[in-house]
C-alpha positions, 0 to 999 in steps of 0.5 A: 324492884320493878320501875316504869317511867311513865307519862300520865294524861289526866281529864279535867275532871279528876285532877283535883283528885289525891291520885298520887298518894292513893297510889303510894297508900293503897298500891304501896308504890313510890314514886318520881314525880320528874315534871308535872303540870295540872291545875284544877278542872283543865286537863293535865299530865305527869311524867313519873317515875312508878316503883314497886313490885311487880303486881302492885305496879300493874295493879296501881297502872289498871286503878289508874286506867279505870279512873280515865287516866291515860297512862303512856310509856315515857318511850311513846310520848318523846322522839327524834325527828330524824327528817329534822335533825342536822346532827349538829350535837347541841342537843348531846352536850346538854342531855344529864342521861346520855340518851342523846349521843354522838355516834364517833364513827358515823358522827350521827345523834343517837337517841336512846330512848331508853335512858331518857327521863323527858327532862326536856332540856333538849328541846330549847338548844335544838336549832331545828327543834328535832326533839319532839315532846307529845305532853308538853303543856302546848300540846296538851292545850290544842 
């Protein structure tokens, strides 16, 4: 079974459109929808989590470029701002994957982007905001 945690951009003018089922039906693909926020004719994104073989992930991944849907690896849309970060570990005891950790020997935050699920939780209890989300609906608004 091959996986890919994914964050899809939709245009405006195909979010009315069954593109998830369409997935599931025509590329027999499952999927995660962990958080979404599109709304009819305004434009949207999707983090998901895609499942299936190999080839029918890449084929589901091509029909959904075709259809001008943006599709970004979870890894390319969140971060940690280095510059930003205080290493003060609030961010550690709220993570439910462990992407973010303390590091015992430097005493550091660690992110691995790897285990991240864009759950978001991290963003809030940062208080110098060093997690940064590209989907997030803010963003997408500008």
């Amino acid at each position: 079974m091959y996986k890919r945690l994914l964050v899809l951009h939709f245009p405006p003018d195909i979010t009315d459109k069954p593109i998830v089922c369409i997935l599931s039906r025509d590329f027999n693909l499952c999927f995660n929808i962990l958080k979404a926020e599109i709304l009819s004719g305004r434009e949207g994104y999707m983090v998901l989590e895609l499942s299936g073989e190999k080839r029918d992930v890449q084929d589901g991944l091509r029909f959904l470029k075709a259809h001008g849907i943006k599709v970004k690896p979870v890894e390319r849309e969140i971060r940690k701002n280095n510059e930003k970060c205080v290493h003060c570990g609030a961010c550690t005891g709220i993570c439910p994957t462990q992407a973010l950790y303390m590091d015992r020997n430097t005493w550091e935050v660690n992110f691995d982007v790897t285990k991240c699920t864009a759950c978001e939780f991290c963003v809030p209890v940062c208080p110098v905001r060093a997690m940064e989300i590209k989907f997030s609906r803010d963003n997408i608004l500008q």
